[in-house]
MIGUKE-39523 format. One record per residue (C-alpha): z, x negated, y; residue in three letters. Coordinates in steps of 0.02 Angstrom, whole numbers, plus 50000, padded with zeros to 5 digits. Layout:
BEGIN
ZXYALA ...
REM end
This chain:
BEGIN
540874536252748UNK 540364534952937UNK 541664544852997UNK 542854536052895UNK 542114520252955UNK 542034527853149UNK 543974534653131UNK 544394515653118UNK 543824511553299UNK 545534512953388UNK 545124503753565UNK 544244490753641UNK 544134475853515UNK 545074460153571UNK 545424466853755UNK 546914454153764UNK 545734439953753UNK 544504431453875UNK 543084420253855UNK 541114419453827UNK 541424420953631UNK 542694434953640UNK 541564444253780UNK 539894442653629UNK 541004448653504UNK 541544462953575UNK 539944467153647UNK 539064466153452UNK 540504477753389UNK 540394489453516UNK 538544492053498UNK 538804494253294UNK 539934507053341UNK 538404514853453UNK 537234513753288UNK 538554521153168UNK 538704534053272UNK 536654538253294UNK 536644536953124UNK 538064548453089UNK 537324562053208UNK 535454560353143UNK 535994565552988UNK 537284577653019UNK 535734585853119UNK 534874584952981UNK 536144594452867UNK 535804610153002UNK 537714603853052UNK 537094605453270UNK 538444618753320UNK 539724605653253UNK 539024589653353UNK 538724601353535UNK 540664597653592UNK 540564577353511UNK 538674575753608UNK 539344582053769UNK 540824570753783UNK 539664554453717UNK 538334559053866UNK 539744557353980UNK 540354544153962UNK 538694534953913UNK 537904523954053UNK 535974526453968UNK 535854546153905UNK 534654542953780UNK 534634546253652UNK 536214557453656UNK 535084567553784UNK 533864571053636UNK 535134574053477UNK 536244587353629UNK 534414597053673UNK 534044598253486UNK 535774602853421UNK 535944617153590UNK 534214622953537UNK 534184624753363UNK 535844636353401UNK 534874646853511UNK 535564640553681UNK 533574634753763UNK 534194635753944UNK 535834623953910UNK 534524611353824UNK 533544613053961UNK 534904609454077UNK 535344592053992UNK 533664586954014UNK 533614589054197UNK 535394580954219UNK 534904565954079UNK 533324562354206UNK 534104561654364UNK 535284549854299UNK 534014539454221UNK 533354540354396UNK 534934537554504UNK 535784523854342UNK 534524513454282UNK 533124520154400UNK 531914523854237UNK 531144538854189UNK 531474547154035UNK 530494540653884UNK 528934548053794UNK 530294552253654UNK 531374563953779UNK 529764572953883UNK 528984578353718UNK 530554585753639UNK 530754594353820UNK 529124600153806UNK 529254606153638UNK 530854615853671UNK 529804624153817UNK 528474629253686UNK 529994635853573UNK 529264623653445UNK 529774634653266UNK 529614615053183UNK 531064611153293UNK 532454621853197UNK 532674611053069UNK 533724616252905UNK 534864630052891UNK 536674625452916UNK 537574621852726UNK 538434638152674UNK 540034630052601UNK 540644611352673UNK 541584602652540UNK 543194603552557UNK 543834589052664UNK 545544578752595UNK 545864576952778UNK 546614587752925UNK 545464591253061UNK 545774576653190UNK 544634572753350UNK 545734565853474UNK 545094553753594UNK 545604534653557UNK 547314529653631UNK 547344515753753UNK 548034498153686UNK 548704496753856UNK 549484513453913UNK 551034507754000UNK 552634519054107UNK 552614536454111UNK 554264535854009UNK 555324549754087UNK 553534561754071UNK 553304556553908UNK 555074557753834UNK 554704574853899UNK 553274579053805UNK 553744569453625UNK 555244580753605UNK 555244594053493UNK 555134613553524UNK 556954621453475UNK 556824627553328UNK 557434644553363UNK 556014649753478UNK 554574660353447UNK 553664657553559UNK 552094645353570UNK 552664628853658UNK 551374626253818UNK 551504612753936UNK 550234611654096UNK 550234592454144UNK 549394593754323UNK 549034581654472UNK 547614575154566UNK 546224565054490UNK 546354548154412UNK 548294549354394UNK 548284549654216UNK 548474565954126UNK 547124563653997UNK 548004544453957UNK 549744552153963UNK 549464568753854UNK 548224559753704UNK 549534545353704UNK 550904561353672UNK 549704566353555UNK 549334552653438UNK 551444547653450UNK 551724566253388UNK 550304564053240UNK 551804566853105UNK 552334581353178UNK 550974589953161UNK 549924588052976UNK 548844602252992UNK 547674594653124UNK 547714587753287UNK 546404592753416UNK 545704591553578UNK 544434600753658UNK 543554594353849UNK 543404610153945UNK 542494599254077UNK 543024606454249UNK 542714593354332UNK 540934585554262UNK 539264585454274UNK 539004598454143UNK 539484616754184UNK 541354619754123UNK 541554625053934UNK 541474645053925UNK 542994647953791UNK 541934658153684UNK 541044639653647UNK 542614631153655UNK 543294644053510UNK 541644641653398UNK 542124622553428UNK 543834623553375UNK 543504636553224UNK 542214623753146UNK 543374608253152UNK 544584618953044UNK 543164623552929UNK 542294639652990UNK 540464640152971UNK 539354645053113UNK 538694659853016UNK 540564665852996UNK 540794665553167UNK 541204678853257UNK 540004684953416UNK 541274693053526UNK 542764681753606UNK 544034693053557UNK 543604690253387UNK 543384673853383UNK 545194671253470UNK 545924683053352UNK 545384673753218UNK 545744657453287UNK 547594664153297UNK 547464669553135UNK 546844652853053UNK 548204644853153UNK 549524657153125UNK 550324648352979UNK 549834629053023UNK 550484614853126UNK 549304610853259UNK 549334599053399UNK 547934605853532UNK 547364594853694UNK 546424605353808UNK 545744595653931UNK 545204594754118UNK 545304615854117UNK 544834627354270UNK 546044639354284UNK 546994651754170UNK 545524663054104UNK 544664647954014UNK 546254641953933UNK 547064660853856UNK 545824665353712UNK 546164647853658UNK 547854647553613UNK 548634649253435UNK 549674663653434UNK 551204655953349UNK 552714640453397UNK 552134631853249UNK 550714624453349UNK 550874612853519UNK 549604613653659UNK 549424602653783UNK 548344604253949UNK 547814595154069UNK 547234601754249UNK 546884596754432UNK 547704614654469UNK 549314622154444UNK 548824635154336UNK 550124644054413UNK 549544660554352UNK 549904655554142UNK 551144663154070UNK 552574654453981UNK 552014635954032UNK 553174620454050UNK 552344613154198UNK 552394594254217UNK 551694587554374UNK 550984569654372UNK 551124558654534UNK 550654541554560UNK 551744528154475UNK 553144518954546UNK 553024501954594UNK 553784495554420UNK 552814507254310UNK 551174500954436UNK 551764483654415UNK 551924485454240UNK 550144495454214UNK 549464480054295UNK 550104466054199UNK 549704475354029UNK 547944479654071UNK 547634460354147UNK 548734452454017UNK 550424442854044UNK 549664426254048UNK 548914427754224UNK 550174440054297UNK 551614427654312UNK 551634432554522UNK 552634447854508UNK 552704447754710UNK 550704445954690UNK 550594458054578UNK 551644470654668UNK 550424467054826UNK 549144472454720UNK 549924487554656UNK 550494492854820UNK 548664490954896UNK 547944502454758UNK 549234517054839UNK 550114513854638UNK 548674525354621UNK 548274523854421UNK 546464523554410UNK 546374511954558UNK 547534501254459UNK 546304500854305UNK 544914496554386UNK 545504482554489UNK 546454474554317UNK 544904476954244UNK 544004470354384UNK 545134454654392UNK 545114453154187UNK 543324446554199UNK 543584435554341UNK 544234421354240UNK 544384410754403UNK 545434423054506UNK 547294422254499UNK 548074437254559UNK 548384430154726UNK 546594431554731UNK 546394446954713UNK 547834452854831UNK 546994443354981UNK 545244451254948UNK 546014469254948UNK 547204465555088UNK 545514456755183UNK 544584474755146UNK 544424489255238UNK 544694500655111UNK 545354489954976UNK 545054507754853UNK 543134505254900UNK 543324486154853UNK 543534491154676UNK 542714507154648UNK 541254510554529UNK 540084522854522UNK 541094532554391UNK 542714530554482UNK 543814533454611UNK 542544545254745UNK 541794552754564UNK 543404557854502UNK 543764568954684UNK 541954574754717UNK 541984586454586UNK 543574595154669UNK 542934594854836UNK 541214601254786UNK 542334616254688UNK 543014620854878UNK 542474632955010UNK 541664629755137UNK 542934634255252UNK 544294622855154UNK 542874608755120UNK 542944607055329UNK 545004608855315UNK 544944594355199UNK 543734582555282UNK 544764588555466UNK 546764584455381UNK 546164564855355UNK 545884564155552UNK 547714569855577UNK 548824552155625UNK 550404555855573UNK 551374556755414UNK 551334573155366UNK 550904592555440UNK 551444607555473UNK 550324624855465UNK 550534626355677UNK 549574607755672UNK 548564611855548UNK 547984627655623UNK 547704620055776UNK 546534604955702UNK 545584617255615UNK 545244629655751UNK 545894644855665UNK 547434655155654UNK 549034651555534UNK 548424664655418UNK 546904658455401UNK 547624641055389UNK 548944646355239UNK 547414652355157UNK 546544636755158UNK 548254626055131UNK 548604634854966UNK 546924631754892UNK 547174613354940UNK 548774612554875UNK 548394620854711UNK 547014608854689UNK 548234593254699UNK 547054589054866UNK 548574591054965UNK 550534589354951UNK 552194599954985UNK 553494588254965UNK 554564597155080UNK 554434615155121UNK 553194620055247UNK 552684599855285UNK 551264594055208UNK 550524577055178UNK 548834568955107UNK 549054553954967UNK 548414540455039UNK 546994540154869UNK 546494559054944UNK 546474555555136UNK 545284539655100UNK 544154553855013UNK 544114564155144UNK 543894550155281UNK 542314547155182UNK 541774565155173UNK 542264567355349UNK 541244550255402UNK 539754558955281UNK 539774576855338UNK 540374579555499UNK 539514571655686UNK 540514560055795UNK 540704572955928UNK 541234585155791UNK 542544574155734UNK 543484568955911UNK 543484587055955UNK 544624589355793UNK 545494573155859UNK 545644583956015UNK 546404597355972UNK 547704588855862UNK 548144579056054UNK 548184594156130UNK 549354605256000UNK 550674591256004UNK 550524587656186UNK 550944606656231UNK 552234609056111UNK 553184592456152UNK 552914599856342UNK 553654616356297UNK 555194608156173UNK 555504595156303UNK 555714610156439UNK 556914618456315UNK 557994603756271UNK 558004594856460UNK 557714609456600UNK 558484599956730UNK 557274585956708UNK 555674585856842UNK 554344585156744UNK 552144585756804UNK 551214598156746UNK 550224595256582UNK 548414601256574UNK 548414614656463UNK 547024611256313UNK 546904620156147UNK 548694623456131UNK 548884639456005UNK 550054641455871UNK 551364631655966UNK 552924634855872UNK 554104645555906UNK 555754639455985UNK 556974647156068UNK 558424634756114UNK 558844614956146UNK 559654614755960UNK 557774619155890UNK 557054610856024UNK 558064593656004UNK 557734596655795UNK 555814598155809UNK 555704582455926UNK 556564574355785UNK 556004580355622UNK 554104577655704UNK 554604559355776UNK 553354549155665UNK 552014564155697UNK 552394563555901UNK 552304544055898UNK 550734543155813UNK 549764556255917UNK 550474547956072UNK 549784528056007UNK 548164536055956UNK 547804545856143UNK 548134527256212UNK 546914520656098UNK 545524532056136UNK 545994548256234UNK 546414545456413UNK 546764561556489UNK 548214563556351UNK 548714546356367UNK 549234550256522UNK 550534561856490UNK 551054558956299UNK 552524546956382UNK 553304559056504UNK 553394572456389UNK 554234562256267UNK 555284550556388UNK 556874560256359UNK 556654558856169UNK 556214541456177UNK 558004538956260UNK 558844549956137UNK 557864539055971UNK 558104521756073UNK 556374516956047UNK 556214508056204UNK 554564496156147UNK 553434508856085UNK 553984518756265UNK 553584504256372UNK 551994501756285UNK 551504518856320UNK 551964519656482UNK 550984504256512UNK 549324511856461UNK 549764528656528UNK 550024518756718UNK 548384511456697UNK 547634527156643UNK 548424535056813UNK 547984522656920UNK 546204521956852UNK 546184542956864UNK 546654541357051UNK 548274552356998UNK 549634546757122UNK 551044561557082UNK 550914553656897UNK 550664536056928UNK 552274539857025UNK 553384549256872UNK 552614536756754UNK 553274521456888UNK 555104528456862UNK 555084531656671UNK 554484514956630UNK 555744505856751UNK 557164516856668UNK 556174509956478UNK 556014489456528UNK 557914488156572UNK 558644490456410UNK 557434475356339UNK 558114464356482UNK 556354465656586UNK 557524467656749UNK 556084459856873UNK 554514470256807UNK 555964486656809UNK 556434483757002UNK 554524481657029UNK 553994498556962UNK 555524506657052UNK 554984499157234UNK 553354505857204UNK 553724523057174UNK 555144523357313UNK 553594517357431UNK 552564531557369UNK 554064545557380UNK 554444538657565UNK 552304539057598UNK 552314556457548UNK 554134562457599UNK 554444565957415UNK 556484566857436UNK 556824569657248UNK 555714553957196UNK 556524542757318UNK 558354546157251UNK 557564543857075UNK 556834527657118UNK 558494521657220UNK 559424526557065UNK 558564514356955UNK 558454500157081UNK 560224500257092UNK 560474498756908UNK 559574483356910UNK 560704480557028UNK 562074482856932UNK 561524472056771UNK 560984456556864UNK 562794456656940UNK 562594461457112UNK 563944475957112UNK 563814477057321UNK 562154479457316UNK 562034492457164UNK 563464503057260UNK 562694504357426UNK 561034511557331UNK 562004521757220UNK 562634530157378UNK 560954529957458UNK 560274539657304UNK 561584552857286UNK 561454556457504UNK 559344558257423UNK 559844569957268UNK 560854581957380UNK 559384582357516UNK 558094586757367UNK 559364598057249UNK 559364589057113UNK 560964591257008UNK 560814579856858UNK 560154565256980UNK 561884569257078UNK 562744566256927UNK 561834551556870UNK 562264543657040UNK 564124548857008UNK 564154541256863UNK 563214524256906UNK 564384521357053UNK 565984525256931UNK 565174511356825UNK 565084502256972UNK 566734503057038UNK 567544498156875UNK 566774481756867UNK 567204479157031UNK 569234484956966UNK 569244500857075UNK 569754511356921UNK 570514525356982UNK 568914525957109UNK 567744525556953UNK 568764539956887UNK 568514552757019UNK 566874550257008UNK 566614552756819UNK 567414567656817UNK 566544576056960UNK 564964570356836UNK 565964578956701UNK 565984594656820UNK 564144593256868UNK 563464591456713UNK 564784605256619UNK 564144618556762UNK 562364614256718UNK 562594611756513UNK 561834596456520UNK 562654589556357UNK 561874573256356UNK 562634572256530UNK 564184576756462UNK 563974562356313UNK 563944549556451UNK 565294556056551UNK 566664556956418UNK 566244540956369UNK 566464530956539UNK 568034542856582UNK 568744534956414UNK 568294518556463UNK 569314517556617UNK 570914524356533UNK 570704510356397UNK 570624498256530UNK 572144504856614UNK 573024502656446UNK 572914522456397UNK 572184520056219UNK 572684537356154UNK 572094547156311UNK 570364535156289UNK 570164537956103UNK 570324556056141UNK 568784555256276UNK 567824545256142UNK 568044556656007UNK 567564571456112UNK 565944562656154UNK 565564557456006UNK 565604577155934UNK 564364578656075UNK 563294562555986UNK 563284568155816UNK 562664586755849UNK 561374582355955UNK 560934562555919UNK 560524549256038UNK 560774530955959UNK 561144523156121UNK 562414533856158UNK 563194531255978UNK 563124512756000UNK 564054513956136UNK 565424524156066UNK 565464514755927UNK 565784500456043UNK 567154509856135UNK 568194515355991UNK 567994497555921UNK 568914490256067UNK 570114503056062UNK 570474499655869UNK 570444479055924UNK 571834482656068UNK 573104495055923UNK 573014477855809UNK 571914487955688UNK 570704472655672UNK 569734475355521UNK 569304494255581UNK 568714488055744UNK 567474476655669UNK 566874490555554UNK 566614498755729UNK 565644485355808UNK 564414480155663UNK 563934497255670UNK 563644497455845UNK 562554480855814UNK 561504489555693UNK 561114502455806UNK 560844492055949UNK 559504480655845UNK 558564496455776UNK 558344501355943UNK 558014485256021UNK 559274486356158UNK 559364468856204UNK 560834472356324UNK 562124481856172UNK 561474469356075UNK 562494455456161UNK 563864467556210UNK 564244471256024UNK 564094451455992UNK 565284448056097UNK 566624462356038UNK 566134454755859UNK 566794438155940UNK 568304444156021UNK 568734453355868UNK 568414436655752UNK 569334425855845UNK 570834438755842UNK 570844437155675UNK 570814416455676UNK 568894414855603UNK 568594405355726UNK 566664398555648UNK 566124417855636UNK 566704419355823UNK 565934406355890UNK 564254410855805UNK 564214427355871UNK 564744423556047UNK 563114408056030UNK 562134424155980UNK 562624433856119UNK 562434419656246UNK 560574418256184UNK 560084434456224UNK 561144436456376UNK 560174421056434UNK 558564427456388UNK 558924444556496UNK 559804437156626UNK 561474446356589UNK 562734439356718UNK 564054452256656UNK 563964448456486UNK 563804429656525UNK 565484430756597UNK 566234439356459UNK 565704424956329UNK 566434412356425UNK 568124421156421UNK 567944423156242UNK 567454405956215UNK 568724398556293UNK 570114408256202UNK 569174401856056UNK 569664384556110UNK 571344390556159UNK 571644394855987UNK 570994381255892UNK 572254366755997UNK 571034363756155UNK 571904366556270UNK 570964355656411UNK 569264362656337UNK 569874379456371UNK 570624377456541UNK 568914371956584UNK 567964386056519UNK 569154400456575UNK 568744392556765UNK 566844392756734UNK 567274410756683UNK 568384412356849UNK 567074408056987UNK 565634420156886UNK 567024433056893UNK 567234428757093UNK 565124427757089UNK 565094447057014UNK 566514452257122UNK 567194460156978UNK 569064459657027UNK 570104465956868UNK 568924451456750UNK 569584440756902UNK 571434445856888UNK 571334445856687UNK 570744427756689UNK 571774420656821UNK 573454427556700UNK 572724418156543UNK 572384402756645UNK 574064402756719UNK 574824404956538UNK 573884388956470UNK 574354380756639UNK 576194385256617UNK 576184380456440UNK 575294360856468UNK 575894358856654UNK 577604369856673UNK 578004385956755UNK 578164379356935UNK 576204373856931UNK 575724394256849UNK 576644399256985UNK 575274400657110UNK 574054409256980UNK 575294420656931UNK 575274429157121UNK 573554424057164UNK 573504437156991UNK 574844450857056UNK 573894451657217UNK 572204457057144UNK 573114469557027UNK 574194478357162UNK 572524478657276UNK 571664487757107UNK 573324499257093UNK 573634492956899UNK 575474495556899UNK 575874489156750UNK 574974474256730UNK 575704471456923UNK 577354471456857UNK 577164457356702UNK 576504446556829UNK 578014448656942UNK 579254444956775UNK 578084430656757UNK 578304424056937UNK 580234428156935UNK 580554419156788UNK 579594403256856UNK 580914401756979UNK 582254399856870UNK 582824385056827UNK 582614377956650UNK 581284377956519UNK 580454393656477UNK 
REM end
């Protein structure tokens, strides 16, 4: 009748409901159940039935906060079958947690049965066990209680709730593995009691206990458990475990068996326990892979998405008080979707009546660790110390040293390196780690921590290891990443000058052996490189110092011209407080060459007169034309095209004098910039393509990139578009094999304008919104307002004339903000046709001469001639051809002076004509 009355219990009573009367309630029926149960066991003990109750007692001490008295019915049930050291055992484990738990010693009760069972007290064994148990109307059936509020997990458990095929043989096995706390125990006994029908002949399930307090279940015990449940007395029991498996596989051999083995070690403990036949179904559970079972389905259990967290959530807390999906999602999201985390906080914020879950969000975002915020002693740091303490020693100090790592995820080179041992060594140590579900593969050869694990072994590591201890780890992950950035940055950009990096602990560097592998590792390790660089300017100096130049080339090539400039920034201080003048110097250029693209033109020109001071103080030729170089493109983006020439100029004379063939081309290719906003095109030709030549002869293919491009641009302007899409294109090939975002931007940018000028409109804008979103991931401020403004252009082409005129107001903002006078003078042109178009005719005569004089201002003489033709088209159409006449040759003049034939020659038709009498 008590287990009848015990099988009823199902889960928590009324755990939907709140309130004082609910919580008494609940508290009264859980502690009958507590009394039944005594009860039960005192006179089961009594009937001589203690091998049956060892398995039951173990699992109640468990999970029991007080161990008595399931302390005292587990000594006398492992003593009267003979096992006096295991009963000792349980007393020493049931007082320490008295100790640690309630801090009580054990009672008079417990120390005189322990004292007895040290005597081998004969009054202790009790009454032999009943030769013949009446036969039970029943299957066997212990599995744990299914949770009211098991939620998700549908694809996993569609998985396990379908059926063998029919035609197999062969005993259906699935492994359900991952770390702790992520559920296998919920998901497999909710499988299990789902797939009751299916199996008649009993369902059971078996705690092989792993990971617990108690030593792990030998499966000679775990077969004298299962052969009871299905009726076999302990005197028919077998001694040897090959006889008690074979007869286990013989009992089973013609029944329909559902079997839940639980929390196992490895493969060894889990083999003598299975039936031998595919009528049965086992199901296991493991923090390991178990790789070494035969014939397993393995199922591998990760934390939740954000639904199935969300979802977890609401039906643990209740619907009621989980209305804030966004609130609840925060929540989720700050337990890592981690599923025991997720439990305890809605259990956590189901008896805080006054919280909503707002509440609760707030507190864990406010926290530190928000995981230790709700922990409990039997929780989260429980659930992983019995893995960790399972480790070597050597992989225990792997495990605490992978949470000090700052980027995303690892490789074996890095993980060597942090470790201070070789990659053997390391693959070792990775394989145990990853086998234990303490560490990920999610891509091959890159390895990661869950965020649940790495807060574990932050807290080990904070627990074990000294402060000095830890930074040298810290150290050597700085100085792995620093030497092989050095060493792929030398690969992928030898004609750069670079300093000399101090050489730390730099093995297991990988192995590269061209620009392709070098360019790839810069960018599959990008989120690895950026971290290590932001955490040496937190707190490591003498690698703060160089983590910029080493990446400055990649920086360009990714666009990530913030996090740069914030680097440099600390790194200059960190020179300049070093006494370090060669790399205060370097670090002077590459952050002028970072703050331009954000529009920071002042503090740029700044850093470049410094270091040209310091290259002319020390007669440093090659630093001078480097700092020349980028004091003339300041130059050239505040508008003052004179001045940008004449140093252009100045720094190629400097490049020659030093030898330095990629700044000869850069200088090339800056004046050939130069000249074309001036409207010197066939000028800024020639010196493109002797760039071209430069960088071809040195296979400098990001040289190249630039090159092609700008060579295009000058045929587009001279009305070429086939000759300049052909340039583009060749480029871009160039772009896409080795990547660069700028540079794509820019392309992007180029082709648009070509599609724009062949009348293929909605192409071009495809073109420049792409360009846009390139420009805005990389926070160039400058292609920002360039692409803007083609967006305009292109808008207003197409007579949507609102979208234009919100783009160009976009464009003008930001061109304001960086002091763009090119740009500036581009958006008035564009506005104005705006006006042109939409009837305003006076409004855009106006405009078109603001845009005139800033034209005249830049000295950029085909913008000049271009604007003076439009204005002398509006003029002719309000005022008559005689009064265009003037703007038509002021017009012809400029173009003839820039050698643009063609254009030369409309404006002659148009003065011609306005000499003949008549309308026009």
């Amino acid at each position: 009748m008590l287990h009848k009355a015990e099988s009823l219990w199902r889960a928590e009573p009324l755990a939907e409901f709140t309130g004082g009367w609910v919580a008494a309630t609940r508290r009264r029926l859980t502690e009958n159940l507590r009394q039944v149960r005594e009860q039960r066991i005192t006179w089961e003990l009594d009937l001589g039935r203690h091998a049956d109750l060892v398995a039951e007692l173990y699992d109640l001490l468990a999970h029991e906060r007080d161990p008595e008295p399931f302390a005292q019915h587990l000594m006398l049930a492992l003593h009267r079958c003979g096992r006096h050291g295991d009963a000792l055992a349980v007393y020493t484990q049931a007082r320490r947690r008295l100790s640690q738990v309630l801090g009580a010693d054990p009672s008079p009760e417990l120390e005189r049965l322990h004292q007895r069972i040290l005597a081998r007290d004969v009054a202790l064994q009790g009454p032999r066990p009943e030769r013949h148990r009446p036969a039970s109307a029943h299957p066997p059936d212990n599995l744990p209680r299914d949770l009211s509020d098991f939620s998700g997990r549908e694809h996993e458990l569609a998985g396990l709730l379908s059926m063998p095929r029919s035609e197999t043989t062969a005993l259906p096995l699935t492994v359900v593995h991952g770390m702790a706390g992520v559920g296998k125990t919920a998901l497999i006994t909710h499988a299990a009691h789902r797939l009751r029908a299916q199996y008649p002949d009993g369902r059971l399930h078996v705690h092989l206990r792993a990971h617990h307090e108690q030593p792990p279940v030998d499966p000679a015990d775990a077969l004298a458990i299962l052969l009871q449940a299905i009726g076999v007395t302990s005197e028919e029991l077998p001694a040897a475990i090959d006889a008690r498996a074979a007869l286990w596989r013989g009992r089973t051999a013609h029944r329909s068996v559902l079997l839940l083995l639980d929390d196992a070690r490895d493969a060894a403990q889990i083999r003598p326990l299975l039936p031998g036949t595919a009528t049965c179904r086992v199901l296991v559970t493991s923090r390991y892979r178990l790789a070494d079972l035969e014939g397993v389905h393995s199922l591998a259990l990760d934390v939740l998405d954000t639904t199935e967290a969300s979802g977890m959530f609401t039906r643990i807390a209740g619907a009621q008080r989980t209305s804030d999906v966004s609130a609840v999602r925060q929540v989720v999201n700050l337990c890592k979707r981690y599923p025991l985390a997720i439990r305890l906080a809605a259990n956590r914020f189901l008896h805080r009546e006054a919280w909503d879950t707002q509440d609760l969000a707030e507190r864990l975002a406010r926290s530190v660790s928000p995981l230790d915020e709700i922990d409990t002693q039997s929780g989260i740091a429980t659930a992983f110390d019995f893995s960790y303490a399972e480790l070597r020693a050597a992989d225990q100090r792997l495990f605490r040293a992978l949470a000090l790592h700052p980027g995303p995820d690892l490789t074996l080179d890095v993980i060597a390196a942090l470790a201070g041992v070789d990659v053997a060594q390391a693959r070792r140590s990775v394989d145990e780690l990853v086998g234990a579900h303490l560490l990920e593969e999610p891509i091959k050869h890159r390895y990661r921590l869950h965020d649940v694990v790495r807060d574990i072994a932050r807290t080990a590591s904070e627990h074990h290891d000294t402060t000095y201890e830890r930074r040298e780890t810290v150290r050597r992950i700085l100085d792995h990443y620093l030497a092989a950035a050095d060493q792929s940055d030398r690969l992928a950009y030898p004609q750069r000058r670079r300093l000399e990096v101090p050489s730390g602990y730099s093995s297991a560097i990988p192995e590269l052996d061209s620009a392709e592998t070098a360019l790839a590792w810069f960018d599959l390790n990008r989120g690895n490189l950026l971290a290590a660089a932001q955490l040496a300017a937190a707190e490591y100096p003498e690698h703060a110092m160089y983590f910029p130049h080493v990446l400055d080339r990649a920086f360009h090539v990714w666009g990530m011209w913030e996090a740069a400039a914030s680097l440099n920034s600390t790194a200059l201080v960190h020179a300049r407080t070093h006494g370090v003048p060669a790399v205060t110097a370097q670090i002077l250029i590459e952050r002028a060459a970072m703050l331009r693209p954000q529009g920071a033109h002042q503090e740029a020109l700044q850093h470049a007169t410094e270091a040209l001071a310091h290259g002319q103080a020390t007669g440093d030729v090659w630093l001078q034309g480097e700092a020349l170089e980028q004091t003339g493109i300041v130059d050239l983006v505040s508008g003052r095209l004179s001045d940008a020439l004449e140093r252009f100029r100045e720094a190629l004379s400097l490049h020659k004098r030093a030898g330095n063939r990629t700044g000869e081309a850069e200088a090339l290719s800056h004046q050939g910039i130069t000249l074309a906003h001036l409207g010197h095109l066939p000028q800024a030709s020639r010196q493109f393509h002797a760039a071209l030549a430069i960088h071809q002869g040195s296979d400098n293919m990001n040289g190249q990139i630039k090159a092609l491009n700008n060579i295009g641009e000058v045929y587009a302007l001279q009305g070429q578009q086939e000759t300049a899409r052909e340039y583009y294109e060749r480029s871009l090939a160039l772009v896409k094999k080795l990547g660069g975002r700028q540079e794509l931007a820019i392309l992007y940018n180029n082709l648009g304008n070509v599609c724009r000028d062949g009348n293929d409109v909605p192409q071009a804008l495809s073109y420049f919104r792409m360009a846009l979103e390139n420009y805005e991931a990389i926070c160039d401020r400058a292609g920002q307002a360039d692409s803007l403004v083609n967006l305009g252009i292109a808008y207003q082409g197409q007579g949507q004339y609102a979208a234009a005129q919100d783009r160009l107001a976009r464009a003008h903002e930001i061109a304001q903000e960086i002091d763009d006078q090119h740009q500036r003078q581009r958006i008035l042109s564009a506005t104005a046709a705006v006006y042109y178009r939409l009837g305003q005719g006076e409004a855009a005569l106006k405009t078109y001469r603001k845009s005139l004089q800033a034209a005249r201002k830049l000295k950029q003489r085909y913008e000049e001639a271009h604007t003076l033709e439009i204005i002398a088209e509006i003029t002719e159409e309000i005022q008559g051809a005689h009064s265009a006449k003037k703007i038509w040759t002021d017009a012809l003049e400029i173009y003839l002076e820039l050698g643009l034939e063609r254009q030369a020659h409309s404006m002659q038709e148009h003065i011609d004509g306005s000499e003949q009498p008549g309308p026009r």
